[in-house]
KETIBA-478458 format. One record per residue: residue number from 1; x, y, z of N, C-alpha, C in turn; chain. Coordinates in Angstrom, 1 decimal. Each point is the difference from the previous one (the first is absolute). Layout:
<palos>
<NUM <X Y Z> <X Y Z> <X Y Z> 'A'>;
...
</palos>
This chain:
<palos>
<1 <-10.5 212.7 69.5> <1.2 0.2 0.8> <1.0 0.8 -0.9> 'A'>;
<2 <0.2 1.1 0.8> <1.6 0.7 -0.6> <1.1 -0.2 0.4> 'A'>;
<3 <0.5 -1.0 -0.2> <1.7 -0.3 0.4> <0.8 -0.2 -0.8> 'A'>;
<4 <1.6 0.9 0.0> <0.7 -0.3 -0.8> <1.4 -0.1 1.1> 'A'>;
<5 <0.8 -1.3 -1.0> <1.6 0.0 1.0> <0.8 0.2 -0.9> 'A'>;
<6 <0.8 1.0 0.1> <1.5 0.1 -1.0> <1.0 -0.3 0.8> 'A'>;
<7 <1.2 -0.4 -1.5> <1.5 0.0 0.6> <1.0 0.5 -0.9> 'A'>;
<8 <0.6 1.0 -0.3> <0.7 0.5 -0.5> <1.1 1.5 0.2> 'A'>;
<9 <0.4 0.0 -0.8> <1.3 1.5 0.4> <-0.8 1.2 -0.5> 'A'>;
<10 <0.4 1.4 0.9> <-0.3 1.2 0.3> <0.4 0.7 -1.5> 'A'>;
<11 <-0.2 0.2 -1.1> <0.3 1.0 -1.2> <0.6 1.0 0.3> 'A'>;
<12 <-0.6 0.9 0.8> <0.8 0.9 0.8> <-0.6 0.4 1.3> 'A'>;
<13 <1.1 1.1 0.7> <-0.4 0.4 1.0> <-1.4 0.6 0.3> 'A'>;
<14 <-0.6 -0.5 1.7> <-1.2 0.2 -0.2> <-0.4 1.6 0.1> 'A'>;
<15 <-0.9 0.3 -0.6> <-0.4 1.7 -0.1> <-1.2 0.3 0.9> 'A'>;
<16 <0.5 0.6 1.2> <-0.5 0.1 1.6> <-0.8 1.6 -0.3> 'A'>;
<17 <-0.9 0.1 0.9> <-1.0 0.8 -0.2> <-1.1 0.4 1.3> 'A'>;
<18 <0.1 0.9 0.8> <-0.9 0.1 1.2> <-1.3 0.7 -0.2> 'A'>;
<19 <-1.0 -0.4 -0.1> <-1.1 0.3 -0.2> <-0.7 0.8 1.6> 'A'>;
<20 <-0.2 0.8 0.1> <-0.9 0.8 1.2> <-1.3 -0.6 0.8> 'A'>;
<21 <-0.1 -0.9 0.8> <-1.6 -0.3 0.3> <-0.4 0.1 1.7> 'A'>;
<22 <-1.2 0.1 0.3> <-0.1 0.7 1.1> <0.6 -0.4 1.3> 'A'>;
<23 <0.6 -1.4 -0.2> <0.9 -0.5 0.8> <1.6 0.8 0.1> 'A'>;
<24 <0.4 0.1 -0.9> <1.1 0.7 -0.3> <0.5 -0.1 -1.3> 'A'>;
<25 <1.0 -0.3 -0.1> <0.4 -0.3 -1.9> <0.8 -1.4 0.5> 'A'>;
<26 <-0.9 -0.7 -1.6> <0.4 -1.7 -0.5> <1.0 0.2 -1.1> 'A'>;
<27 <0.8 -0.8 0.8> <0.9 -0.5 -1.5> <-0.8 -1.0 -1.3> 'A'>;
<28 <0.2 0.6 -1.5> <-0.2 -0.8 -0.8> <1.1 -0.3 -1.2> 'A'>;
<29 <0.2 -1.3 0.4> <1.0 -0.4 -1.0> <-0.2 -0.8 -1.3> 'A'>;
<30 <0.6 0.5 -0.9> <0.0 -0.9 -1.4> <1.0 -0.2 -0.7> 'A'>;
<31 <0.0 -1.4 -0.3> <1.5 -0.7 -0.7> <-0.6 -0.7 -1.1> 'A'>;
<32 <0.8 -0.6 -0.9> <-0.3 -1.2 -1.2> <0.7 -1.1 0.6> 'A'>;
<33 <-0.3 -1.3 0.0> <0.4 -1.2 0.0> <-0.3 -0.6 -1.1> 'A'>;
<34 <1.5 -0.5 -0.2> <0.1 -0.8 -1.4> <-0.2 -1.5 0.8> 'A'>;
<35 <-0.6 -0.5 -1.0> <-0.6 -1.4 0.3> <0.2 -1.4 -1.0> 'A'>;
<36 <0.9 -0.4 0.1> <0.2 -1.2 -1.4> <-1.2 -0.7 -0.5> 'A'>;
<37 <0.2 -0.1 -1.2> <-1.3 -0.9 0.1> <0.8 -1.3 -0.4> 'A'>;
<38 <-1.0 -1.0 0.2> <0.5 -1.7 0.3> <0.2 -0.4 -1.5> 'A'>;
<39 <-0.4 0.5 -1.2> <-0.1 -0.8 -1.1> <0.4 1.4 -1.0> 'A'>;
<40 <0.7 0.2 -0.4> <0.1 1.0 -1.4> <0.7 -0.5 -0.7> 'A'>;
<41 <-0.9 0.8 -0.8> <0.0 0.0 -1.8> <1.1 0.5 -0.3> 'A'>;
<42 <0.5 -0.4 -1.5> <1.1 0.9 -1.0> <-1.1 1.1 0.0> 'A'>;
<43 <1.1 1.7 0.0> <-0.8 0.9 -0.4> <-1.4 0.4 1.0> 'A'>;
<44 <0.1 -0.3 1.0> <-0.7 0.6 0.9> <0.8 0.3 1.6> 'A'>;
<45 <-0.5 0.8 0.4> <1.3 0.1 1.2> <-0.5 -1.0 1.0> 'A'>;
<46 <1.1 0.2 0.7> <0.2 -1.4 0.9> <-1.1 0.6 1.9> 'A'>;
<47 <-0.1 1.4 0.1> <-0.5 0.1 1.1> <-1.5 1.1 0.0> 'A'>;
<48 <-0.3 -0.2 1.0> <-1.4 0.9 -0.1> <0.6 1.1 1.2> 'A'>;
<49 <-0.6 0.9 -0.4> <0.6 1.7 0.5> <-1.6 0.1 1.0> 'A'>;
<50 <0.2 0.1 1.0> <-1.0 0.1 1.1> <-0.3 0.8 0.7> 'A'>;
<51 <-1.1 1.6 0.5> <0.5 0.8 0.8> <-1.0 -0.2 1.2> 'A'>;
<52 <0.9 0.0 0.7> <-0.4 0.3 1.2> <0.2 1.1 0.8> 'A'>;
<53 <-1.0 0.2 1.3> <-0.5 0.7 0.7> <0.1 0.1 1.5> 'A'>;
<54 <0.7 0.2 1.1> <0.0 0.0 1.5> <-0.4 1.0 0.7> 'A'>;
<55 <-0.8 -0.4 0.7> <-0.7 1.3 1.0> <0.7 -0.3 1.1> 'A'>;
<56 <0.0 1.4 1.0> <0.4 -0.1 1.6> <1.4 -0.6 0.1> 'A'>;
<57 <0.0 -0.9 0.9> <1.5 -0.7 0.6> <0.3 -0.8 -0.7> 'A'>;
<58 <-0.6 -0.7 -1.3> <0.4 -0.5 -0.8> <0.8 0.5 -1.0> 'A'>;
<59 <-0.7 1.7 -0.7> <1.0 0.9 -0.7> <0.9 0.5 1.1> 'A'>;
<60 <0.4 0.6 0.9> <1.2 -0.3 0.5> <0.8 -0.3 0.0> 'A'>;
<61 <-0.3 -1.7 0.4> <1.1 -1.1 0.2> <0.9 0.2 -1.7> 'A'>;
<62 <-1.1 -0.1 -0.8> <0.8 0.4 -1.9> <0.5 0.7 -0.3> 'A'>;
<63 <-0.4 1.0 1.0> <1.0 1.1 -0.2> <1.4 0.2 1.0> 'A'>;
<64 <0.3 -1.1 1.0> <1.2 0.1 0.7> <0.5 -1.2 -0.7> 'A'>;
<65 <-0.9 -0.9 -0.3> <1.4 -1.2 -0.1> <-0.1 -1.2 -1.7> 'A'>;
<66 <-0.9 0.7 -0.9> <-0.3 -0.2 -1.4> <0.7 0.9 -0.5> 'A'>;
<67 <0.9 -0.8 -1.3> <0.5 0.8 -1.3> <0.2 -0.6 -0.6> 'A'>;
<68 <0.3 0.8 -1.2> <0.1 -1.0 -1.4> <0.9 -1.3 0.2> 'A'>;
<69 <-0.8 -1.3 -0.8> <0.7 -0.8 -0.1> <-0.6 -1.0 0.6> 'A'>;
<70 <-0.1 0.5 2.0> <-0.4 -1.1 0.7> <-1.2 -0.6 -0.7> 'A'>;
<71 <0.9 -1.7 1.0> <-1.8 -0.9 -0.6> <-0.5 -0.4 1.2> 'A'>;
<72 <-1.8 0.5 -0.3> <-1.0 0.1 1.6> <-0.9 -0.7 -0.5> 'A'>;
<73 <-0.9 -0.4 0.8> <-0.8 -0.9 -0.5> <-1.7 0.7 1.0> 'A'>;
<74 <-0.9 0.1 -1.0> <-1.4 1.2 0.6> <-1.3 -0.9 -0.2> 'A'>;
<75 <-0.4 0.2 1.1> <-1.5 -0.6 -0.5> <-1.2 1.4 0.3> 'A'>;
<76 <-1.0 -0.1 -0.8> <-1.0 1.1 0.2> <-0.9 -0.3 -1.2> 'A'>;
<77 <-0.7 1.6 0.1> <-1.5 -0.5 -0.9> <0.5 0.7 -1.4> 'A'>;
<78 <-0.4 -0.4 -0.6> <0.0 0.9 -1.4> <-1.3 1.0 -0.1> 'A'>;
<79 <0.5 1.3 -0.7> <-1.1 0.8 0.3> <0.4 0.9 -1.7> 'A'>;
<80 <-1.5 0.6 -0.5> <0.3 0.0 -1.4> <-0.8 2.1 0.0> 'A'>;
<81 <-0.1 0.3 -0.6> <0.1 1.5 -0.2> <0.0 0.6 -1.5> 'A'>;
<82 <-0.7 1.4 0.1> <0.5 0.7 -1.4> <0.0 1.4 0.7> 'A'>;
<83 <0.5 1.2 -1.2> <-0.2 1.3 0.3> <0.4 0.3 -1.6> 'A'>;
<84 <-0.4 1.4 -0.1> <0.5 0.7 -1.3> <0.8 0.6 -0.3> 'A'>;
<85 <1.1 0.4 -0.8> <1.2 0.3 0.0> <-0.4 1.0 -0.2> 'A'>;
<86 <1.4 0.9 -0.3> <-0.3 1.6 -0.9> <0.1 -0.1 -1.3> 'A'>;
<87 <-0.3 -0.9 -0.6> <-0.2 -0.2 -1.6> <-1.6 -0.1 0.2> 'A'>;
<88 <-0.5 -0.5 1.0> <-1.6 -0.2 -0.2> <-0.1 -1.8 -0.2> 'A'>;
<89 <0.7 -0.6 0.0> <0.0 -1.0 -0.1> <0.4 -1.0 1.4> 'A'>;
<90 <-1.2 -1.0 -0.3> <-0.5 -0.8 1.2> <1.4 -1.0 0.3> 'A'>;
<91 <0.4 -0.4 1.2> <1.6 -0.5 0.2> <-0.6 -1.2 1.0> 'A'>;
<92 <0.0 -1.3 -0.1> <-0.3 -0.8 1.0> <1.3 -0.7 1.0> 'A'>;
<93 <-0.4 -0.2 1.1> <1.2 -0.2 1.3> <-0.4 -1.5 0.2> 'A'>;
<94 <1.5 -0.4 0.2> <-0.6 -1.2 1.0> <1.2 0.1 0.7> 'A'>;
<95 <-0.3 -0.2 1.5> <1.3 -0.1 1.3> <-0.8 -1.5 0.8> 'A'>;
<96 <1.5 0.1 0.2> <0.1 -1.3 1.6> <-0.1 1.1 0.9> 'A'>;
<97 <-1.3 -0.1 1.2> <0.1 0.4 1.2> <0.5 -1.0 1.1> 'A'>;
<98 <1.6 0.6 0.6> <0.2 -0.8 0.5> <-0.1 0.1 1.4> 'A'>;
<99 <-0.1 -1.4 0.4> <-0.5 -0.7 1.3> <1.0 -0.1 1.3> 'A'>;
<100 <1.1 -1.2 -0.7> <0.9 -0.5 0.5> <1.3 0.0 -1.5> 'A'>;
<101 <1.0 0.2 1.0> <1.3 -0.3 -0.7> <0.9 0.1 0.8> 'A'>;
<102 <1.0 -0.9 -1.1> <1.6 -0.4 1.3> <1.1 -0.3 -1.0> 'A'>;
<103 <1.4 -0.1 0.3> <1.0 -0.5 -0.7> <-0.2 -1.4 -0.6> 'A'>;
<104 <0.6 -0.6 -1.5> <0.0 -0.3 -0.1> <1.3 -1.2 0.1> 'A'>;
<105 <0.9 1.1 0.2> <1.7 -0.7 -0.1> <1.0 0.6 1.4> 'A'>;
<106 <0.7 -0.4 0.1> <0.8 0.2 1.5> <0.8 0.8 -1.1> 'A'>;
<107 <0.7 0.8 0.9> <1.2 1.2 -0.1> <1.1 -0.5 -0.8> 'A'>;
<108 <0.1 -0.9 0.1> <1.7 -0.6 -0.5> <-0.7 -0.2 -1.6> 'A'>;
<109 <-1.6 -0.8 -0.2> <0.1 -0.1 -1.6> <0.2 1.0 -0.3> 'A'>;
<110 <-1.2 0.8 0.4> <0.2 1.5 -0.8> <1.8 0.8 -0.4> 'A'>;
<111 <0.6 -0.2 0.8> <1.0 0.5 0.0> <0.6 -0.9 -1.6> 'A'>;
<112 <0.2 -1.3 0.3> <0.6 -1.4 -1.2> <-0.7 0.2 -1.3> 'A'>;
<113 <-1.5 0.8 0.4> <-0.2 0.1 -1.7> <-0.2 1.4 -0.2> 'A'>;
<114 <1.1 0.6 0.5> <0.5 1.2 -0.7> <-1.2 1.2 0.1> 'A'>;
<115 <-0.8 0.2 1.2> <-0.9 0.7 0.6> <0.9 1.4 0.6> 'A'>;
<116 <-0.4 0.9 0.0> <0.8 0.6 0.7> <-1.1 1.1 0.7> 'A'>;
<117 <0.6 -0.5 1.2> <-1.1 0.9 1.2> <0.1 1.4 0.3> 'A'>;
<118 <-1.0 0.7 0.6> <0.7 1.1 0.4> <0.7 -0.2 1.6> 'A'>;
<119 <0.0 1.2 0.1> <1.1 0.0 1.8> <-1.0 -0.5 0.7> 'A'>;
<120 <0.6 -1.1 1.4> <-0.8 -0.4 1.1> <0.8 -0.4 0.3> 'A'>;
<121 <-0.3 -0.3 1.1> <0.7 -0.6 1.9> <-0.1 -1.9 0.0> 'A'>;
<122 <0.7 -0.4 -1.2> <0.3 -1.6 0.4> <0.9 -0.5 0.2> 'A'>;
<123 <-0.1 -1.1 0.8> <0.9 -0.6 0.5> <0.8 -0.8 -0.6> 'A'>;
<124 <1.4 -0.8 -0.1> <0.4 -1.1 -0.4> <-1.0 -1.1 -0.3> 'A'>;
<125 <-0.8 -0.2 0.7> <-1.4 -0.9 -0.2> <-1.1 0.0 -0.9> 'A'>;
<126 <0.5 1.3 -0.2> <-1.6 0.6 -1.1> <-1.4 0.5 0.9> 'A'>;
<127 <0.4 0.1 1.5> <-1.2 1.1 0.3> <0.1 0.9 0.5> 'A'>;
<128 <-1.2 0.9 -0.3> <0.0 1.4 0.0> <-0.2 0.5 1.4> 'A'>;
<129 <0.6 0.7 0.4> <0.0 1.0 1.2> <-1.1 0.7 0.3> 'A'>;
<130 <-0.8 -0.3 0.8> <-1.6 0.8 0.2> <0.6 1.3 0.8> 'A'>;
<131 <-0.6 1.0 -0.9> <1.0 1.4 1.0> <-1.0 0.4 1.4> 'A'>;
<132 <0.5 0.3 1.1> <-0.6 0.3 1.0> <-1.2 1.0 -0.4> 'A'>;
<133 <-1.2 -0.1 0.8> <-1.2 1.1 -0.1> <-0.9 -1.0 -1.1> 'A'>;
<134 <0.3 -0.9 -0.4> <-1.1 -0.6 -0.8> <-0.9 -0.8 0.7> 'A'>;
<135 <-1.7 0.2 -0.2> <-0.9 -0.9 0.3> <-0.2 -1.3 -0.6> 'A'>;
<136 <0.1 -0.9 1.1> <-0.1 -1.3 -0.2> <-1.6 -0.4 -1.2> 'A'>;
<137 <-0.8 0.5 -0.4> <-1.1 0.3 -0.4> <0.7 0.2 -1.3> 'A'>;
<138 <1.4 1.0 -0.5> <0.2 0.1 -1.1> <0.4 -1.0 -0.5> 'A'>;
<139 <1.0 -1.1 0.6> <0.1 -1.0 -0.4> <-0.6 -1.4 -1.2> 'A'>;
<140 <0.5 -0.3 -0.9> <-0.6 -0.9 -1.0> <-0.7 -1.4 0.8> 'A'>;
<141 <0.7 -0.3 0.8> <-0.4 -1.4 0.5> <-0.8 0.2 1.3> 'A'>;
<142 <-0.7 0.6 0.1> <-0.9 0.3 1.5> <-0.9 -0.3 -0.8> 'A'>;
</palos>
């Protein structure tokens, strides 16, 4: 079995990417999620740097409402890779392909620990304004 669950904050903004395929063009998205780890050492860092991977409506959604900072929480497979650089020298990959993901924190933490969003449509309440013309399909919780 390939299953992996993280929980951690975005390193930076995700870097969105539309690939061509005979359906039409897919979004592919890729972010780093910093991830604490439970036990650290003096002299070792305290998180593991993780990249991840979203295809279709998943890279989308990362790309309208992920940025640096936020903490999301991803489950998916781990998938591992190489290719050759322009030195000639062999470079090995490892990504989170991800599955599922969602917020980890409501609007107001983010705001209290000094997160700072880009522009959107929220309310006093902390939610977001779904703008007219969107498919219910694009939606995270369907």
């Amino acid at each position: 079995m390939n299953r992996v669950i993280l929980c951690g904050r975005l390193t930076r903004e995700p870097e969105v990417r539309y690939s061509q395929t005979a359906s039409g063009s897919m979004a592919v998205a890729r972010y780093t999620l910093a991830v604490d780890r439970k036990f650290k050492k003096e002299g070792e860092q305290n998180a593991d740097f993780i990249n991840c991977i979203a295809f279709g409506k998943s890279g989308e959604f990362a790309e309208k409402y992920f940025f640096k900072g936020i903490k999301i929480a991803i489950s998916g497979r781990i998938q591992t890779g190489s290719y050759t650089n322009k030195d000639g020298q062999r470079v090995y990959t490892t990504d989170v392909v991800v599955e599922e993901q969602e917020f980890c924190e409501s609007k107001q933490n983010q705001q209290s620990s000094g997160i700072i969003q880009p522009n959107s449509n929220v309310d006093s309440n902390g939610f977001m304004s779904i703008p007219d013309g969107v498919e219910d399909e694009g939606l995270p919780f369907n």
